[in-house]
N, C-alpha and C positions, 0 to 999 in steps of 0.2 A: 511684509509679505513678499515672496519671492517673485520676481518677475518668472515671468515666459520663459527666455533663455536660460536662468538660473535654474528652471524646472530641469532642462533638458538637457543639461549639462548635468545635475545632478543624475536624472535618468540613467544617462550614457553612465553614469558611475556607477549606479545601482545593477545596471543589468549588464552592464556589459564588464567593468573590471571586477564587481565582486563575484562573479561564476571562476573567471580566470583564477581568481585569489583560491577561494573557495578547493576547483579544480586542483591547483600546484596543492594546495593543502594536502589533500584526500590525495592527491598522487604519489605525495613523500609520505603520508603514513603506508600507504600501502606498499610501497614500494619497500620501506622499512621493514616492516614486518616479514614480505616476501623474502627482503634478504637475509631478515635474521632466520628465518626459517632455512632458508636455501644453505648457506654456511652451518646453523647449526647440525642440517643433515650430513652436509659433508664432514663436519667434525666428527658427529658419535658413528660416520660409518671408520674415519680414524683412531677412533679409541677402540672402537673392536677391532681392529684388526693391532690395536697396541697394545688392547688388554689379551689376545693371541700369542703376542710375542713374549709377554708378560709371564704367562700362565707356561710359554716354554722354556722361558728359562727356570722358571720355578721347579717346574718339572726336571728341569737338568739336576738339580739341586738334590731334587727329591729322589732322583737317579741314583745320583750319589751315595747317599743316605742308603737309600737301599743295598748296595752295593757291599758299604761299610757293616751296615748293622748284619748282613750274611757272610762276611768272609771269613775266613779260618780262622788270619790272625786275631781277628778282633773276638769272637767266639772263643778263641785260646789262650788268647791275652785275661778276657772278664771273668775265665773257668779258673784263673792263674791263683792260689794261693797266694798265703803272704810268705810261706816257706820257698816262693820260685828265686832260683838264682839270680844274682841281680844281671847276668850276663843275658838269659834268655827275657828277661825285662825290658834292656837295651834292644835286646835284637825286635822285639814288638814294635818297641815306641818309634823303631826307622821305620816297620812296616806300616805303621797308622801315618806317619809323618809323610811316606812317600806316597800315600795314596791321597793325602790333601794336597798335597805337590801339585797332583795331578789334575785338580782342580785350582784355577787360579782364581775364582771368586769366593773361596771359604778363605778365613783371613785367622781362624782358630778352629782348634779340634778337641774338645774336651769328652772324657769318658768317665760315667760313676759306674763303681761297682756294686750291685745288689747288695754286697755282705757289708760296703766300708771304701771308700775310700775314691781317690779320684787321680786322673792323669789329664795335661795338657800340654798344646805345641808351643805355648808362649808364655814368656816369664811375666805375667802378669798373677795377680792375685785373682782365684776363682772362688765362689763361694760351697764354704764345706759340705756333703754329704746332707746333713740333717738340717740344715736351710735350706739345701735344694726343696728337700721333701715337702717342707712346710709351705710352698710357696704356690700360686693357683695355676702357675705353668705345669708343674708336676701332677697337679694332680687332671690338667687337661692332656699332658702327656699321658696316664693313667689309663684313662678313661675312654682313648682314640685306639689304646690296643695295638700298637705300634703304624698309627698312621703319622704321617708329619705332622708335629705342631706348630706354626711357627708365629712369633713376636716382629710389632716392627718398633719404630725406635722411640716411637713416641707412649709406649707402654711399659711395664717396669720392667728395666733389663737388668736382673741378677748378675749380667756374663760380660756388661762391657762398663769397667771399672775408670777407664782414663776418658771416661763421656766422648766417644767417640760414638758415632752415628751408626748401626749398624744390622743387620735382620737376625735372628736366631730361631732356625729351625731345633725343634726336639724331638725323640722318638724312644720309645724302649726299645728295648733289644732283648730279643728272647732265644732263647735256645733252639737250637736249627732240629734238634732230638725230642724233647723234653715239653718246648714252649714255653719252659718256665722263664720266669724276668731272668737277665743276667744282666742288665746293665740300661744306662741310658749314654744315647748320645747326643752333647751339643753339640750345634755349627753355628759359628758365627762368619755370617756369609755378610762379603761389601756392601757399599752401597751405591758402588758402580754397576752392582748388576744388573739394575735398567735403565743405566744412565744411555747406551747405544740407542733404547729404544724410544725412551722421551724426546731425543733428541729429533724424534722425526714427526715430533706435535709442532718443537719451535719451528715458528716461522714467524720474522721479523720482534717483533713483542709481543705473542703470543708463545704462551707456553704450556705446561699439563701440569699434571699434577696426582698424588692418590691421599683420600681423606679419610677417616673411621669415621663412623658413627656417631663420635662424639662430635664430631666436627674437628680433631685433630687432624692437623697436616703430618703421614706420615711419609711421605717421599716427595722432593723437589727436587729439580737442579741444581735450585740455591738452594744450597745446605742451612740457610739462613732459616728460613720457612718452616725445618723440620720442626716437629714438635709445636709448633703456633697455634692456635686457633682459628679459623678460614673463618675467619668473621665478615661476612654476609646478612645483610639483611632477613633474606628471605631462606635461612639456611632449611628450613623445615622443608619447601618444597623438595631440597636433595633429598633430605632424610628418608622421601617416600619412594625409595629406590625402583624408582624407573626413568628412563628416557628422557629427557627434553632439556628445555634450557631457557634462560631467563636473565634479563638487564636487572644488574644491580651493582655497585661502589665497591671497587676491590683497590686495597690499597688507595683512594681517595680519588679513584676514577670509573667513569661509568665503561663498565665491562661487559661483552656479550658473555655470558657463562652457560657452555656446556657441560652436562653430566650424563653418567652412564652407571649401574654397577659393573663393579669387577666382579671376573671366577673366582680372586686370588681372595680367599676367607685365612683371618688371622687373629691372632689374642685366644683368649682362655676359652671366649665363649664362643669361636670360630666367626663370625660377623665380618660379611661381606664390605668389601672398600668401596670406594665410588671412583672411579674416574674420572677428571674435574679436567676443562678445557678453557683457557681465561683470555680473551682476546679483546683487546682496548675497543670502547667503539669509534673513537676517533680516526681507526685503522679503517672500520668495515662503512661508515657513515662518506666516505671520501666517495664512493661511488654514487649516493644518491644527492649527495653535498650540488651536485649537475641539476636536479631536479629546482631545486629549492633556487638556485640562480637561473636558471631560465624561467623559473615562476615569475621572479623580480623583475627581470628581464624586460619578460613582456608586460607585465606592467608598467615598466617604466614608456616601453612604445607605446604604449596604449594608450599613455598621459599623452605623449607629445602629438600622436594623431587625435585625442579630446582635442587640444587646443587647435588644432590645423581646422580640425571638424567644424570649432566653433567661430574662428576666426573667418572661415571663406566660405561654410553654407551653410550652419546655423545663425550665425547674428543676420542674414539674407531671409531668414526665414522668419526669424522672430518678427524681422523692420515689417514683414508682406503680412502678416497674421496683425500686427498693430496697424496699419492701413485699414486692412479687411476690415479688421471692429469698427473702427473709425467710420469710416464709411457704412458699414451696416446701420450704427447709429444713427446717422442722419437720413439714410433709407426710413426707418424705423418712427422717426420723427416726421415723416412725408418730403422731403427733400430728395425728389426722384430723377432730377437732371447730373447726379454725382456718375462717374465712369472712373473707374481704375487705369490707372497705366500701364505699362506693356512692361513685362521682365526678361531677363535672359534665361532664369531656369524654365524650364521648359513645362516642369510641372505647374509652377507657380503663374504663367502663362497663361498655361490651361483655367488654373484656379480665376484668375483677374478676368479672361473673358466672358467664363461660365456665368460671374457675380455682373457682370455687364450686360450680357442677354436676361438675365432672369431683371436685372431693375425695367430693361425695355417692356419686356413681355408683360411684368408686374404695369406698367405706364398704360400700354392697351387692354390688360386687362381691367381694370380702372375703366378706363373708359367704355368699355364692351356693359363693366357693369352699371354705369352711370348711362347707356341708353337702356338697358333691359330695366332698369328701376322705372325710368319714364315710360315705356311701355306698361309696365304692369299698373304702374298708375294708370293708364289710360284705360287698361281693360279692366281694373276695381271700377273705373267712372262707370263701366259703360251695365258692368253686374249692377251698380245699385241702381243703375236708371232700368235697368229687365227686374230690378226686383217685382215692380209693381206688376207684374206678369199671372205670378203664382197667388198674390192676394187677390187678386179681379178672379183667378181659379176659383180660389176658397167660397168668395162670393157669391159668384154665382151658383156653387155647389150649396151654399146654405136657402140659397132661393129656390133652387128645383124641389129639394127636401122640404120647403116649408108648403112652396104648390101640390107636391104629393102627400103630403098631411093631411091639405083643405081638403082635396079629391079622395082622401080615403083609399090611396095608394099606396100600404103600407109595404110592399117590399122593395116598389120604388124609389121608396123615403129612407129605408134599409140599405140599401144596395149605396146612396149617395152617401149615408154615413158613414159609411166604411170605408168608401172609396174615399174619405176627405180623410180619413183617419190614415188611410192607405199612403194618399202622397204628402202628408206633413214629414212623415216618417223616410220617405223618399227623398224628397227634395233639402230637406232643412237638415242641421248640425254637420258635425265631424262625420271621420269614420266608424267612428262607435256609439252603440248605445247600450243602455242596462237590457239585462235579458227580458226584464218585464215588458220593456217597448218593445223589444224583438219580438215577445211573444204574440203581443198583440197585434200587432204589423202583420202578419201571419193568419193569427183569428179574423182581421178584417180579410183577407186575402179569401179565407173559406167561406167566410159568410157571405162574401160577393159570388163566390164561385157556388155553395148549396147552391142558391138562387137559380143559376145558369143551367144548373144540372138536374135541376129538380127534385132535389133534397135527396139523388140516387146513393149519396156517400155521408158518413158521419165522421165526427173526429173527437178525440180525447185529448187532454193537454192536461200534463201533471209534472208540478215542476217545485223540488225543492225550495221552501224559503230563504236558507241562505244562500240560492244560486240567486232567484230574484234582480237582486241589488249589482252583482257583480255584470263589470265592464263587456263588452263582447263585439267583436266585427258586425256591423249593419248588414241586414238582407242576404242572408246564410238560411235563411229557412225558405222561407218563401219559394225561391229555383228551385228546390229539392220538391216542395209538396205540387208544386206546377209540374215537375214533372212526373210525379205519382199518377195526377188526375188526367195526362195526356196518356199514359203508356200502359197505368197498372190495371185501369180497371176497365169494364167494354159495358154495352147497352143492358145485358141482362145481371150483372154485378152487383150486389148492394157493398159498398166498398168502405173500409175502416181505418183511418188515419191516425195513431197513436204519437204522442209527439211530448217524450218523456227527458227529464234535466236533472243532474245530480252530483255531485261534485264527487272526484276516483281519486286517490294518493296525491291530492292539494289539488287534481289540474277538472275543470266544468267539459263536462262533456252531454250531446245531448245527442235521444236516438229516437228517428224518425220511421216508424215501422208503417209499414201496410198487409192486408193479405188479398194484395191482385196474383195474379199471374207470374210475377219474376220476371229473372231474366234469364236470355241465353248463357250457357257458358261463355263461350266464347267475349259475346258483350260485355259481361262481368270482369276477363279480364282484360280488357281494352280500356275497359274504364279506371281499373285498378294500378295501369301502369305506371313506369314512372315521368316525369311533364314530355322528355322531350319523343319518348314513343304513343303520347295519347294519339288519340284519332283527329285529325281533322275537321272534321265533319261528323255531324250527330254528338246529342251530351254534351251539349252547349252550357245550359244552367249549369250541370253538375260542375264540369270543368273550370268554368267561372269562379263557381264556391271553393274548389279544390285549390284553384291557382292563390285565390284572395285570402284564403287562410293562409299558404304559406309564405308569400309575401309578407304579410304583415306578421304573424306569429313565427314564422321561421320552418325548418322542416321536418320539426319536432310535432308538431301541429299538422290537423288537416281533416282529411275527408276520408271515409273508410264503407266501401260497400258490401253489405252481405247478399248473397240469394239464392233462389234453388224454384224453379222451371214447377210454376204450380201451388208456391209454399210461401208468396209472399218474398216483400225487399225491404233490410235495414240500413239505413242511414248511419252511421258512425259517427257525430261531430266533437273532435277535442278543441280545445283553447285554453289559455294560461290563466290560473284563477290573481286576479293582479290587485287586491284587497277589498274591501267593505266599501263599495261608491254609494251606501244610502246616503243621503244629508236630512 
């Protein structure tokens, strides 16, 4: 089992280095993501403005093209029979030559003629007339109606035979009169023409890239790349051409990878590129690499102030908490002369004297109770020597009753019976008795009182069987019906005491009704207040009954007055029904 100090040493580990640990965690994740976020946005806000540059050179291209497929020579050149001179032939082929001149990224200039036949700017083999035709560039050349079509390297290139790397724009060419086809034109355009503008993706080892759909690599830097396949994990997420970007193993290293689409649409079935940005995370990790060492960091102080911790004011703390017990202990066992020593911490100080006062205090109190026990002994002696007090009562209460017997004094002998019934119930038991003796206690109480009154008042008493047997505060009625017969009724009166018990949602409640006179307003709510605005003076019983119920029952319980000036006063009594006390 761990000692003390192993607890709190472990503690201190629990709450206090693993938040840190926890904390540096959750700081480098977040931190991470904020920056792949932050970089990734600055990248796709660089591939737009590179898929821009992109889409203008394109456009230069397609400038071109346009240029070519409307100018004379070319229009005059494709109208050319096969009967044209070979002179005015020559003189064409300067004019198509000089106007690719003029473009320095077409690297070839090839023309079919609608009827047959074909021209180009380089001694290279091109493919003939009726496999152009057959081929699914022609017939997306066809079907565009003379918009640019173009090819990139990494899809079937009919036009570049020494497998050089390279783009091929197509377009027909129609008759500038007529509309009819006259021809098509190829361009076999570099693949420097967006080598300027890739160049301003790289930075350090970070570079770009454009990919098909298939996941072909169809432009890199490294010419190596071209044609590859961008094998990626998670290539599908590109595939869903929009925005964002994602860690995954490029070339055998974890890579941030940005993507975009391109405007630039290529191949047969026109299909948009992707813009690909590849940037090691070893590069982008170096900034939050800060985070993850100062986690460590401070774990590592955090170990060397544990041990400081534990070394110079917890092992002081544990030694005073093993005394304490120690010393409790033999407190515990009645060994009350023990006293603590004096410490330097201050709190510990406090703690040692506190535990030295309280053994004093605990010593006289001891003894405070060791005279109060001899007292109380002395005044048990002195109750059972006054017992004989109330039996010499009793006595001679059974004597008078037997003399009013002989003499034929029968409410004499009435009046003493009740009245002994009266102070049994008074004087003897606990605080409680069954409702039955409360009842009766009561009934003697009237019976003494008819007598006095001259039978001016009656009373009724109906009282639930199963309230009978249950427990209840002693001499709760009695006050109440004493002061009915002082206040409720007058000399011409015949006065009626109802005095009914029944148990309400578990809890005995009992209601003592009359029809005197009432009470005033005002009276009613004096008496009805709450303890510390009653009255003073006057409603002495009641108050008595009101305070002894909730002493002992609580202030759930108590006394409750109804009344009304002429109409008669009800008594309210609740108490807690506390099980079955027949025996």
């Amino acid at each position: 089992m761990l000692r003390f100090q192993q607890k709190m040493i472990l503690a201190f580990l629990l709450f206090i280095l693993l938040p840190i640990i926890i904390l540096g965690f959750v700081s480098y994740k977040i931190s991470s993501t904020t920056l792949q976020q932050k970089i990734s946005s600055q990248t796709v806000q660089t591939l737009k403005a590179v898929d821009r540059n992109v889409m203008a050179s394109v456009s230069e291209v397609d400038a071109f093209s346009d240029y070519v497929i409307s100018s004379g020579e070319i229009q005059s050149y494709l109208n050319t029979n096969d009967q044209t001179s070979m002179i005015d032939f020559y003189n064409k082929q300067q004019a198509v030559a000089g106007m690719m001149l003029g473009n320095s990224q077409i690297a070839d200039f090839i023309l079919y003629r609608e009827s047959g036949g074909a021209t180009h700017l380089r001694d290279t083999q091109i493919p003939a007339f009726e496999k152009f035709r057959s081929s699914p560039f022609y017939q997306q050349i066809i079907k565009e109606k003379g918009r640019p079509v173009w090819l990139t390297p990494s899809e079937d290139q009919p036009f570049t035979q020494d497998k050089r790397f390279s783009f091929t724009l197509g377009r027909v060419v129609k008759d500038i009169n007529t509309l009819n086809n006259l021809g098509y034109v190829i361009l076999d355009v570099n693949m420097n023409l967006f080598d300027s503008i890739f160049k301003d993706v790289q930075e350090g080892t970070a570079y770009g890239m454009l990919v098909n759909q298939n996941g072909r690599i169809v432009y890199s830097l490294n010419r190596e790349l071209i044609g590859k396949p961008f094998a990626i994990n998670h290539f599908s997420d590109i595939q869903s051409k929009k925005s964002g970007y994602l860690i995954d193993k490029w070339d055998g290293e974890k890579s941030l990878i940005t993507y975009m689409p391109s405007s630039f649409h290529t191949g047969p079935s026109s299909s948009s590129l992707m813009m690909i940005s590849i940037k090691p995370w070893k590069e982008i990790s170096n900034d939050i690499t800060h985070i993850r060492n100062m986690t460590l960091l401070i774990v590592g102080l955090a170990l060397i102030i544990a041990g400081f911790f534990n070394l110079f004011y917890l092992k002081r703390i544990s030694l005073f908490i093993q005394e304490l017990l120690k010393d409790m202990k033999l407190a515990e066992k009645g060994t009350l002369s023990i006293r603590m020593r004096r410490y330097k911490i201050k709190e510990l100080e406090n703690i040692a004297i506190g535990f030295n006062n309280m053994i004093a205090r605990i010593q006289r109190l001891l003894k405070e109770v060791e005279t109060e026990q001899e007292r109380k002994r002395e005044a048990q002696f002195k109750v059972l020597q006054q017992q004989i007090n109330p039996h010499f009562l009793y006595n001679t209460l059974e004597s008078i009753n037997a003399l009013a017997s002989l003499n034929g004094q029968k409410d004499i002998s009435k009046m003493t019976i009740n009245l002994g019934k009266l102070l049994r119930i008074s004087i003897n038991g606990g605080y409680e008795v069954k409702v039955k003796d409360e009842l009766r206690h009561v009934m003697s109480y009237l019976e003494i009182q008819k007598v006095r009154y001259d039978n001016r008042f009656s009373y009724e008493v109906e009282v639930e069987k199963a309230l009978e047997y249950q427990p209840v505060l002693k001499l709760i009625l009695q006050p109440l019906v004493e002061n009915i017969l002082i206040h409720a009724f007058d000399q011409d009166h015949t006065g009626l005491i109802k005095i009914s018990g029944t148990i309400r949602n578990g809890h005995g409640q009992f209601l003592i009704e009359d029809n005197g006179k009432g009470m005033e307003h005002n009276v009613l709510l004096k008496l009805n207040r709450l303890e510390e605005d009653r009255p003073k003076h006057g409603g002495h019983g009641i108050r008595n009954v009101q305070e002894r119920l909730e002493l002992y029952y609580g202030k759930n319980y108590g006394l409750m007055i109804c009344s009304s000036e002429n109409e008669g006063t009800t008594f309210r009594i609740s108490f807690p029904i506390q099980g079955d006390k027949h025996v």
